[in-house]
C-alpha positions in Angstrom: 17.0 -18.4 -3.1 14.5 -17.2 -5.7 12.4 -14.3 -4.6 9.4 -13.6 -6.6 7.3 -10.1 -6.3 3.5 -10.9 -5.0 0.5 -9.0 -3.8 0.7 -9.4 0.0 -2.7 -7.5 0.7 -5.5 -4.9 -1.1 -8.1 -3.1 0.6 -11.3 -0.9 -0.6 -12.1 2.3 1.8 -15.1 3.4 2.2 -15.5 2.0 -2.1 -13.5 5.7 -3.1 -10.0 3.9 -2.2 -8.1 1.2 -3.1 -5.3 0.6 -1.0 -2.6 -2.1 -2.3 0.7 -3.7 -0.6 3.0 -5.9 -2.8 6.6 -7.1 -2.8 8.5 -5.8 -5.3 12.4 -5.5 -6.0 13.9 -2.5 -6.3 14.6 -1.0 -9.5 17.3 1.5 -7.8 20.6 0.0 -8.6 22.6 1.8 -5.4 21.8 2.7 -2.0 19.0 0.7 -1.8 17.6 -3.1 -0.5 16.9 -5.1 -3.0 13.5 -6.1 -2.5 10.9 -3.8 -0.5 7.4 -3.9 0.3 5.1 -1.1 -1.4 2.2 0.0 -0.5 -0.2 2.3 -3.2 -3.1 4.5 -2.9 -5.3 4.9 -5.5 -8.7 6.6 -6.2 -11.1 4.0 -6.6 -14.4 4.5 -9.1 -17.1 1.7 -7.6 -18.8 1.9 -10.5 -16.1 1.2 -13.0 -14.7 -1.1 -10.4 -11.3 0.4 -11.2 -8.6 2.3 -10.0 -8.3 6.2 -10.9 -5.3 8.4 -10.0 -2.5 7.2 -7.7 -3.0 9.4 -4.6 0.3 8.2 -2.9 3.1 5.7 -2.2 4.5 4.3 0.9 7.5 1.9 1.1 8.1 -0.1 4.2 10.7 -2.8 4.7 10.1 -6.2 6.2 6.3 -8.2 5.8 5.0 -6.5 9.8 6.0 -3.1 9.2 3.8 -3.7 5.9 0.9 -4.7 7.2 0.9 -1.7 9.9 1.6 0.3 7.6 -1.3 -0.7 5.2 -3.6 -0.8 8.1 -2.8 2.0 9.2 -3.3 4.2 5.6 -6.4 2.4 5.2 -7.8 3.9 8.5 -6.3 7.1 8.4 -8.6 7.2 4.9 -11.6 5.6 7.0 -11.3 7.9 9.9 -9.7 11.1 8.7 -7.9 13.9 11.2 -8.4 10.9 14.0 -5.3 10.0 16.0 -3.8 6.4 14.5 -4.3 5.4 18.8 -7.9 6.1 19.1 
């Protein structure tokens, strides 16, 4: 089986975040899966309409887990100091 790295999802928050989630393998040679999902924050000008500094980066491991976590960054950035429940 060929895998193949891919853009599974990209958000804009609140148009000063972009939030992206691809499939990527690894380039870690030892101790680690091969192929991950990975899921960057980065400052987003609107009037540009590109990405500025990379705030942050989250790996997660199978395609739910990314998309919870994704969701969930993008509205911690939406909703700041709320509880990820409410």
């Amino acid at each position: 089986m060929i895998k193949k790295e891919y853009n599974l999802i990209q958000s804009y928050v609140l148009r000063k975040y972009c939030v992206s989630t691809a499939y990527r393998q690894s380039s870690a040679c030892v101790n680690s899966p091969p192929w991950y999902f990975e899921t960057i924050i980065w400052e987003w000008d609107e009037n540009k309409k590109e990405s500025g500094r990379m705030l942050n980066v989250v790996t997660s491991g199978f395609n739910k887990k990314a998309l919870d976590t994704h969701f969930g960054i993008c509205k911690s950035l939406a909703y700041p100091g709320k509880d990820k429940n409410d």
